[in-house]
ROMIMI-340816 format. One record per residue (C-alpha): residue in three letters; y, x, z. Coordinates in steps of 0.5 Angstrom, whole numbers, plus 500, padded with zeros to 3 digits. Each point is the difference from the previous one (the first is absolute). Layout:
+-----+-------+------+-----+
|   r | north | east |  up |
+-----+-------+------+-----+
| ALA |     Y |    X |   Z |
...
+-----+-------+------+-----+
***
This chain:
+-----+-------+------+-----+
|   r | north | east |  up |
+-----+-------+------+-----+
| UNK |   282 |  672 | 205 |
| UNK |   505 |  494 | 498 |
| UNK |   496 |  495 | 496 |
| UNK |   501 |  492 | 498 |
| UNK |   494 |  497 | 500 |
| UNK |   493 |  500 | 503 |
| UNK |   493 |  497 | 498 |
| UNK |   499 |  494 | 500 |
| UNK |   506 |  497 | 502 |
| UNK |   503 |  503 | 493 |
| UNK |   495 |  504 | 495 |
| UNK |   505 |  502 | 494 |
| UNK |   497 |  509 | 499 |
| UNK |   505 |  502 | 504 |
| UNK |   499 |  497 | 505 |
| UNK |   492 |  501 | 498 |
| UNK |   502 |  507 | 500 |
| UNK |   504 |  500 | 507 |
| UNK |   494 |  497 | 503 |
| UNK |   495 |  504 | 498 |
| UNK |   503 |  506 | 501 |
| UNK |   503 |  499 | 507 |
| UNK |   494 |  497 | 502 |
| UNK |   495 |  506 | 499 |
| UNK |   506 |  504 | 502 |
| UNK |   500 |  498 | 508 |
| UNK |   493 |  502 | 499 |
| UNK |   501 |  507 | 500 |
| UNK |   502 |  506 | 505 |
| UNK |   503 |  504 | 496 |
| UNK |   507 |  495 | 499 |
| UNK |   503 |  494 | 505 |
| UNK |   502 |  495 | 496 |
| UNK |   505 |  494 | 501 |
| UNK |   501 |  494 | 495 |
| UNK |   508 |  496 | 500 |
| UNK |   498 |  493 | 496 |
| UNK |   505 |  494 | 501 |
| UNK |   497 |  496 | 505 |
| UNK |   498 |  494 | 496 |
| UNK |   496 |  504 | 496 |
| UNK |   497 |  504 | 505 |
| UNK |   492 |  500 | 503 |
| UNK |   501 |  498 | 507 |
| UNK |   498 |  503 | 506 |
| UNK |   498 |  506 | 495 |
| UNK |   501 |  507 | 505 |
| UNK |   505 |  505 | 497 |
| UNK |   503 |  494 | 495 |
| UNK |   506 |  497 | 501 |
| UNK |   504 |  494 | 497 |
| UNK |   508 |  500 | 500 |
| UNK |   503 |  492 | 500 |
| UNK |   504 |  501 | 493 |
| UNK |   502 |  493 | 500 |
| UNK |   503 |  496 | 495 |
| UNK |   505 |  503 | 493 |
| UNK |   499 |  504 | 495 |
| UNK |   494 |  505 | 500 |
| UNK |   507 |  505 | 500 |
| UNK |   501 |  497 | 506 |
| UNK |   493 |  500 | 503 |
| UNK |   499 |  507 | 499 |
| UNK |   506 |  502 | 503 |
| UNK |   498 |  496 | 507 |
| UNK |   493 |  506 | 500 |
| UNK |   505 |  505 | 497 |
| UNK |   502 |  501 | 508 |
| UNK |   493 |  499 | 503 |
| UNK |   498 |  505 | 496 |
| UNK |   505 |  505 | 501 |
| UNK |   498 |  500 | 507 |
| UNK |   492 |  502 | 499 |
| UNK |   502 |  505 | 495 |
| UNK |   503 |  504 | 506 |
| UNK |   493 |  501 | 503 |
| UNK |   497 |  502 | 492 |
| UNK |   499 |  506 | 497 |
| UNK |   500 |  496 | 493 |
| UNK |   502 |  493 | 498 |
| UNK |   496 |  497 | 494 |
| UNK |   504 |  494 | 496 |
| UNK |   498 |  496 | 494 |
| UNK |   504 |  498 | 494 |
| UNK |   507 |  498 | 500 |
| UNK |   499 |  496 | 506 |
| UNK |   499 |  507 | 504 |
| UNK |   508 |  502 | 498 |
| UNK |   503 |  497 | 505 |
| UNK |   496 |  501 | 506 |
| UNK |   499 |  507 | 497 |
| UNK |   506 |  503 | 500 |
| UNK |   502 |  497 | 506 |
| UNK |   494 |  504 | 504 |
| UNK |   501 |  506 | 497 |
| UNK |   508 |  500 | 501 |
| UNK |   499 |  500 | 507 |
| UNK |   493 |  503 | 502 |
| UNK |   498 |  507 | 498 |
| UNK |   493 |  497 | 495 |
| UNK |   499 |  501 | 494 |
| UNK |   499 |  494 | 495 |
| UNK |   494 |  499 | 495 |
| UNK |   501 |  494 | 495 |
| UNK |   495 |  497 | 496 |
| UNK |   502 |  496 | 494 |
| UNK |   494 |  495 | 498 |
| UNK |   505 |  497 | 494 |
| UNK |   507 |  500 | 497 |
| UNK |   505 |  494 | 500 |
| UNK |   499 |  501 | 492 |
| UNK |   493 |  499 | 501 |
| UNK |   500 |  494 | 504 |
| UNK |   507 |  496 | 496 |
| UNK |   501 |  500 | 493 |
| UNK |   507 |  501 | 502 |
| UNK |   500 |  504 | 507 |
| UNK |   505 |  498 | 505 |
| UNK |   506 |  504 | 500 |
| UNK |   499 |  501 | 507 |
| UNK |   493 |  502 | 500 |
| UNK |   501 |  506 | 494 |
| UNK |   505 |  503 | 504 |
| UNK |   496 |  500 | 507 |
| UNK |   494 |  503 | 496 |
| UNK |   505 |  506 | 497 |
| UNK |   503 |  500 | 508 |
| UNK |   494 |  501 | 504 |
| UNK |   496 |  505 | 494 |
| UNK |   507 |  505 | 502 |
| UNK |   499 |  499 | 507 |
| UNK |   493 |  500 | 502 |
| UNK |   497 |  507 | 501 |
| UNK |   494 |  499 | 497 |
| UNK |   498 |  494 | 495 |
| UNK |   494 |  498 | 498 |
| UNK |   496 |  496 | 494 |
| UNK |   494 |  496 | 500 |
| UNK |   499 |  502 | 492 |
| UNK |   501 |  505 | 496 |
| UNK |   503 |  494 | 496 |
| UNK |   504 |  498 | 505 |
| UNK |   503 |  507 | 501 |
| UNK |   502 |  502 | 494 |
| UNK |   505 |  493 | 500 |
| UNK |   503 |  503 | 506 |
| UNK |   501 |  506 | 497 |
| UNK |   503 |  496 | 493 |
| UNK |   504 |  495 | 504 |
| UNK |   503 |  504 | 507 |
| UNK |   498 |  506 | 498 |
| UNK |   495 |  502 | 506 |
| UNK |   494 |  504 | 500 |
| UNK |   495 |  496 | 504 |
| UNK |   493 |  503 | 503 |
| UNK |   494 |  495 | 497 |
| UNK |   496 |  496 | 505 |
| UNK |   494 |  495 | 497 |
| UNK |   499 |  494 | 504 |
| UNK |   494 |  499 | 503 |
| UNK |   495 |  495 | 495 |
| UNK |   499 |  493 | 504 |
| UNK |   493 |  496 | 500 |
| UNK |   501 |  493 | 501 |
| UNK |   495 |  496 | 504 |
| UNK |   495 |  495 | 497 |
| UNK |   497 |  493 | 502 |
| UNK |   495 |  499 | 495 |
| UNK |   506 |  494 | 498 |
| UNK |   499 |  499 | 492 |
| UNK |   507 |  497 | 498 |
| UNK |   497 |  499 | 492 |
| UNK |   496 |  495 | 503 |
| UNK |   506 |  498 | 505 |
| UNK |   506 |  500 | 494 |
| UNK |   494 |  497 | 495 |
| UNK |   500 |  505 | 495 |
| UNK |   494 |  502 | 496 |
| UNK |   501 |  505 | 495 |
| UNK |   504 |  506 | 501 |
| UNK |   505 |  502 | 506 |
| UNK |   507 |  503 | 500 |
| UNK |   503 |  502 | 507 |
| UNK |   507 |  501 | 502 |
| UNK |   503 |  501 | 506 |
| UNK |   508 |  502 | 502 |
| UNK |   507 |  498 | 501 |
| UNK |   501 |  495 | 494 |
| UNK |   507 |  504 | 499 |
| UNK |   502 |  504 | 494 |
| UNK |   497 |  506 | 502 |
| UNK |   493 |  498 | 499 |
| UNK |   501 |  498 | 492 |
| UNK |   495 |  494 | 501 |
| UNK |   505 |  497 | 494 |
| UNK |   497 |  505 | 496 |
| UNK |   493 |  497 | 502 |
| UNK |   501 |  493 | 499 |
| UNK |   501 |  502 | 493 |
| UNK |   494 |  504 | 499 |
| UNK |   496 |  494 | 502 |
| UNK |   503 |  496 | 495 |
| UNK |   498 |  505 | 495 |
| UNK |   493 |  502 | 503 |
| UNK |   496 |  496 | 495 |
| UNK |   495 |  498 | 505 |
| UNK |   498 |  493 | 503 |
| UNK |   495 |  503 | 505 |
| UNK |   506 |  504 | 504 |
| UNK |   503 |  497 | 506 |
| UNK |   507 |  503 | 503 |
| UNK |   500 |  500 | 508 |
| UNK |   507 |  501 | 503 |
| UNK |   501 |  502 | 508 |
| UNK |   506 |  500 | 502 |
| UNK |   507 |  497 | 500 |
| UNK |   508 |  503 | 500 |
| UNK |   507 |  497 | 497 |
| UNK |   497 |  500 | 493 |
| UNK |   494 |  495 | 502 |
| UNK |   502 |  494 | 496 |
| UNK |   504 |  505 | 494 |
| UNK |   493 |  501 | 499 |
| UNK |   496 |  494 | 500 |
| UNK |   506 |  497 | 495 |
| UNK |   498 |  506 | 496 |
| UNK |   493 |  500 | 499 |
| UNK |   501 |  491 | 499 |
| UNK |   504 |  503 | 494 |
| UNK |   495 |  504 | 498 |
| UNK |   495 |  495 | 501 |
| UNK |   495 |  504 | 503 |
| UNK |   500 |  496 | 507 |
| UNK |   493 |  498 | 498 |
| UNK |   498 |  508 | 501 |
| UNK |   503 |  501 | 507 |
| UNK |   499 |  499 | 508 |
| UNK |   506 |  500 | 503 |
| UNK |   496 |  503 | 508 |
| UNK |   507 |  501 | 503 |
| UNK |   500 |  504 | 507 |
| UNK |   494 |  503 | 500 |
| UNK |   497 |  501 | 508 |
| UNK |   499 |  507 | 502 |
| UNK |   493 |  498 | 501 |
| UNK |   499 |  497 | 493 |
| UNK |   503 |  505 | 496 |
| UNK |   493 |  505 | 500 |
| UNK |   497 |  493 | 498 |
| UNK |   505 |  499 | 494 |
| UNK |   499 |  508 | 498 |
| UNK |   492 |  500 | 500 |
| UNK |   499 |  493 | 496 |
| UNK |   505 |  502 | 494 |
| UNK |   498 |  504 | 494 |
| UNK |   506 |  504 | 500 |
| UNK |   507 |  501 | 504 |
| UNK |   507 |  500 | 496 |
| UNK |   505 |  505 | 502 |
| UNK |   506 |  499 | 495 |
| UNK |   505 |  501 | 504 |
| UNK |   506 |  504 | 498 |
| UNK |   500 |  505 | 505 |
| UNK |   495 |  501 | 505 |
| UNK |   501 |  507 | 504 |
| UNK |   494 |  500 | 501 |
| UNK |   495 |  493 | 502 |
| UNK |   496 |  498 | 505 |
| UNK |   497 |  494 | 496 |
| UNK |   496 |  504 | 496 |
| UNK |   497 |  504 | 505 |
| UNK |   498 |  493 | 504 |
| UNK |   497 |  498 | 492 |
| UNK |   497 |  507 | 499 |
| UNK |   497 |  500 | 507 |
| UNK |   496 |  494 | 499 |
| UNK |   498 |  501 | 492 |
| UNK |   504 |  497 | 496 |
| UNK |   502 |  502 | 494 |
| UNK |   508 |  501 | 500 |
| UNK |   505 |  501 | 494 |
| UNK |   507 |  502 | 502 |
| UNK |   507 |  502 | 498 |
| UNK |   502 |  508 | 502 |
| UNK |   499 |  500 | 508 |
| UNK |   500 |  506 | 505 |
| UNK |   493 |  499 | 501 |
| UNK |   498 |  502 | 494 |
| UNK |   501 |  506 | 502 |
| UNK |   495 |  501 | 505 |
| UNK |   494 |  496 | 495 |
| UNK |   496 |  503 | 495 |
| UNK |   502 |  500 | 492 |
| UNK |   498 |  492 | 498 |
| UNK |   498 |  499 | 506 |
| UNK |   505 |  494 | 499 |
| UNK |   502 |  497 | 494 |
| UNK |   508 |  503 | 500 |
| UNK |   504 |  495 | 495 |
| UNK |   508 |  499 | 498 |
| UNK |   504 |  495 | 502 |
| UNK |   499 |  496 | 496 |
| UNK |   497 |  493 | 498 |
| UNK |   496 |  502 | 493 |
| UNK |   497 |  507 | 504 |
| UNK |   499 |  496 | 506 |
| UNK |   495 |  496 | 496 |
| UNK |   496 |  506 | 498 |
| UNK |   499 |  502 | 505 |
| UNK |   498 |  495 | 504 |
| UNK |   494 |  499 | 494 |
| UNK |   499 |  507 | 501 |
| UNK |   498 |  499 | 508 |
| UNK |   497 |  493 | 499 |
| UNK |   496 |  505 | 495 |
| UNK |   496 |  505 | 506 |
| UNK |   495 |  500 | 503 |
| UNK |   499 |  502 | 508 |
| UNK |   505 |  502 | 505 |
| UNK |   506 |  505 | 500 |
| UNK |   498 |  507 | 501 |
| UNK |   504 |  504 | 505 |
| UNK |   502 |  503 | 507 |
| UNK |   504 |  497 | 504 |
| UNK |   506 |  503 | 503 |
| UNK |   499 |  498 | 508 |
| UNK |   506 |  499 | 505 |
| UNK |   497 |  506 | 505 |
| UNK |   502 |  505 | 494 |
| UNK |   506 |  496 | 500 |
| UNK |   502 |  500 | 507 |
| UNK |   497 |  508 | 500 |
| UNK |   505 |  502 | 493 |
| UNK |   506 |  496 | 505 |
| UNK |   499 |  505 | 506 |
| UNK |   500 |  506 | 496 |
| UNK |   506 |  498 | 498 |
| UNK |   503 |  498 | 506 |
| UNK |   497 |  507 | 504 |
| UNK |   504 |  504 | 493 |
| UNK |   507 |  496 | 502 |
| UNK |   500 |  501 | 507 |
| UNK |   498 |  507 | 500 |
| UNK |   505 |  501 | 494 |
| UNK |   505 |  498 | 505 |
| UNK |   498 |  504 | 505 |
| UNK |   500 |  506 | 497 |
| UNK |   507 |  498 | 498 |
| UNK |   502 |  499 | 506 |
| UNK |   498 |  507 | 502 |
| UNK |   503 |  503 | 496 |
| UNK |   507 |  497 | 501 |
| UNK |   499 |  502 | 506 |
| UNK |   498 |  507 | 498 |
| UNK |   507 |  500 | 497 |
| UNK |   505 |  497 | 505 |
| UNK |   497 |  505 | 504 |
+-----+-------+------+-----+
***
């Protein structure tokens, strides 16, 4: 398997993901698993991980210092596991030069995370979808962009549902907060649609509501600008990077976690905010397809039915009813799907051989 990052050092859901997956995977005696990650973001002295010095340059260069590393352990495999468009390179190269078959899971698309991709992303993804002998898709929501975008028919696998440890830490009290509490957390780019929030605090006509923003990203300071130009900066708590130990504290102590993003493949944030009974209004996730109708309060990406649906959650009463998707029934789905394509290419093997004699 070739991931990028690993828990704790970086905590983004794919890394999430790759964390918790081959974590329980080199638990099992029915698949020997070996995880490639770039050195400086790899556990130490973890067995069966190894990290490649990728040096400095561009992440197209990095990459292609953990393509030849890659190639050589593939040698040894029956199937290599990529992830995203980062996996093209190392990939192609494996599966040109050993006799493996390629399974690659999409997490996002480049237009999921950029309004305006990179050219060079768009065309990576399109490559890797032709190439790849089996594709992968962590939401139906997901799979069906794949298909629209690059044409490919993806096998849908849910991630796991994540609980995020508590310390007993009440950051109402912390941040000096009396009334209600709204939680954000993420990357402040333009994919998560916290400008669409900001101006729906503006319009939620309540003084007893405070905002709390986790996180930072190259759009920090646009949005501290904009909520002063709203004059809204009364209503809002600017928390920053928020610490892996705190971030279960910060869910427990809200009333409602808000998803506004403007794609969200599938949503680890709100299973963490679930998880610990916190009510949640979100934009359209993937996750969404594993919970119960209304189990979320599911709004549009926009200000005015972001503010609704914020007043409907502050409205509930009790925790969210649901049954979480565990990372064992993941890593179980991910075997399956890894004994299918070996024993495909097994018999395809077989077969060829049938014919040339």
């Amino acid at each position: 398997m070739l991931g990028w990052g690993y828990p704790p050092n970086v905590t983004g859901g794919l890394d999430t993901h790759v964390g918790e997956v081959f974590d329980r995977l080199v638990e099992r005696d029915d698949v020997e698993a070996e995880l490639l990650l770039p050195a400086e973001y790899a556990p130490e002295d973890r067995e069966h991980i190894e990290g490649v010095p990728t040096g400095d340059g561009d992440i197209i260069t990095r990459i292609g210092r953990l393509s030849k590393r890659f190639a050589e352990k593939a040698e040894d495999a029956d199937v290599i596991h990529t992830h995203d468009w980062f996996g093209y390179g190392p990939g192609s190269r494996a599966q040109s030069t050993a006799d493996v078959e390629w399974i690659n899971s999409f997490h996002a698309l480049s237009s999921d995370r950029n309004l305006d991709p990179p050219q060079r992303e768009v065309e990576t993804e399109q490559r890797l979808t032709n190439r790849a002998d089996f594709l992968v898709a962590v939401s139906h929501l997901l799979a069906g962009n794949v298909k629209e975008h690059y044409g490919g028919d993806c096998h849908v696998i849910h991630n796991g549902f994540t609980e995020p440890e508590l310390t007993g830490t009440d950051m109402k009290e912390r941040h000096g907060i009396d009334g209600k509490m709204l939680f954000f957390v993420g990357r402040h780019t333009d994919q998560k649609g916290i400008s669409h929030l900001l101006y729906a605090m503006q319009k939620l006509r309540r003084d007893d509501v405070t905002l709390v923003l986790g996180g930072k990203g190259h759009l920090t300071d646009q949005l501290v600008k904009f909520a002063e130009l709203l004059g809204i900066e009364d209503k809002l708590v600017w928390a920053g990077y928020v610490p892996e130990k705190e971030l279960g504290d910060y869910y427990k102590s809200a009333d409602v976690f808000v998803s506004p993003s403007l794609a969200e493949p599938f949503g680890i944030t709100i299973t963490e905010a679930l998880a610990v009974g916190t009510q949640v209004v979100a934009t359209e996730s993937g996750v969404a397809e594993c919970l119960p109708e209304d189990c979320i309060v599911e709004v549009e990406r926009d200000s005015e039915s972001i503010v609704r649906g914020i007043e409907e959650a502050l409205s509930r009463e009790g925790p969210p009813e649901y049954e979480p998707r565990t990372w064992d029934e993941v890593v179980d789905d991910h075997v399956e799907v890894y004994t299918e394509v070996a024993a495909r290419a097994d018999e395809a093997g077989e077969a060829g051989e049938a014919e040339s004699e």
